[in-house]
C-alpha positions in Angstrom: -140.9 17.6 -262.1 -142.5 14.2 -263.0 -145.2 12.6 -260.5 -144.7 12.5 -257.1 -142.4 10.9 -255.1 -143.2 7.3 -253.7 -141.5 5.1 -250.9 -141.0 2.0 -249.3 -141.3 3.3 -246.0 -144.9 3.9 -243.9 -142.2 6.0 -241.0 -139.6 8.2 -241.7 -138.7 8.2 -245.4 -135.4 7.7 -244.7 -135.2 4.8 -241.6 -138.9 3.8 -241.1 -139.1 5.3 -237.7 -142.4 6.3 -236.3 -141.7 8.5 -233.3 -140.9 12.3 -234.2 -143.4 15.1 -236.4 -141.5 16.5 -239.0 -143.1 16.7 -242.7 -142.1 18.0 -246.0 -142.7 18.1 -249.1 -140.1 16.2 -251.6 -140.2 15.5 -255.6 -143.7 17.2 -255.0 -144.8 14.2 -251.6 -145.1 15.5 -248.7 -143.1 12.7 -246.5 -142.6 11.9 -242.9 -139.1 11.9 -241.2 -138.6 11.3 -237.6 -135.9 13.9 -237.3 -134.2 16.7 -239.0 -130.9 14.4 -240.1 -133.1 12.2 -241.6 -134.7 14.9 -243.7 -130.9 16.3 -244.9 -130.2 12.6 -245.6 -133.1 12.2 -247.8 -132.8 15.4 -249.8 -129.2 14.7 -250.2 -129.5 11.0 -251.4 -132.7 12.3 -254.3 -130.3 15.0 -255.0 -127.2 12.3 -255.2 -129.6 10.0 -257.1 -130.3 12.8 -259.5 -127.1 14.0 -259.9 -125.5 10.5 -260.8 -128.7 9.4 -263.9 -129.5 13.0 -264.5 -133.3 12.2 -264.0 -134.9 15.0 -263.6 -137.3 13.0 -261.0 -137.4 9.8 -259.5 -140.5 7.8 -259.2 -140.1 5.7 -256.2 -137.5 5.1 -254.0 -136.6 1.8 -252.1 -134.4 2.5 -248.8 -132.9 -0.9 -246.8 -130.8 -1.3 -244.5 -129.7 0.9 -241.1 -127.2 3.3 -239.8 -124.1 1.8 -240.7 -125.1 1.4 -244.6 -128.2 1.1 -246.6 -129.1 0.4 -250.7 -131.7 1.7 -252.7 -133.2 1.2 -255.6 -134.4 4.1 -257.7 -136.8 4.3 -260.4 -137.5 7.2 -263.2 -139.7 6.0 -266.1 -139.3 2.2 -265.8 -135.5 2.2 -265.9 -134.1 1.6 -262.3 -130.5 2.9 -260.5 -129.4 1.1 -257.4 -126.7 1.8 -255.1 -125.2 2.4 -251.6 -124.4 4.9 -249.3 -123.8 5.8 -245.5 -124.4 8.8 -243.7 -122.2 10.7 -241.3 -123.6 12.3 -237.9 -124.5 15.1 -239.4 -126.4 14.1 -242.1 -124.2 14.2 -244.8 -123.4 11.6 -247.4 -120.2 9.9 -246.2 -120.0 6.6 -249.1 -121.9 6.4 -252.2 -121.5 3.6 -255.6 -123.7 2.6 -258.2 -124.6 -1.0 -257.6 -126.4 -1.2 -261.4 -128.5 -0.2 -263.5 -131.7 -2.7 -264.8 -135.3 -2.6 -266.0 -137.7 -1.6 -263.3 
């Protein structure tokens, strides 16, 4: 695992909500998320994210966006992924595509 883990967000990691208490630790951060779904969205997009460069961590993570769709940008040792995704009700990833791939 490479350093930890850092995000755009000062909420939830996920949609930069404040209410809720829910903490844990991911890519070795211990993050905020306002809910349960939000912490199954956020493990499975690093996992998706992972799965997709085969990084074996990501450095930081930029989430926009809302419900209905968001982009990220991910970076792992300077070089940076980006793409977009939507969630369904339970959590689970229901789109994903690579936008590109550029220097960080």
């Amino acid at each position: 695992m490479g350093p930890n883990l850092k995000v755009n967000y000062t909420g939830c990691a996920i949609c930069d909500s404040t209410w809720g208490d829910l903490w844990d630790k991911v890519e070795g951060e211990r993050l905020f998320f306002c809910c349960d779904v939000c912490l199954v969205q956020f493990r499975q997009l690093v996992e998706r994210v992972k799965a997709e460069t085969g990084w074996d961590h990501i450095d930081t993570l930029d989430i926009a966006g809302d419900r209905r769709g968001r982009t990220c940008r991910a970076v792992c040792n300077g070089v940076a992924y980006r793409c977009s995704f939507a969630f369904n009700a339970e959590g689970s990833i229901r789109e994903f595509a690579k936008v590109g791939d550029r220097a960080a």
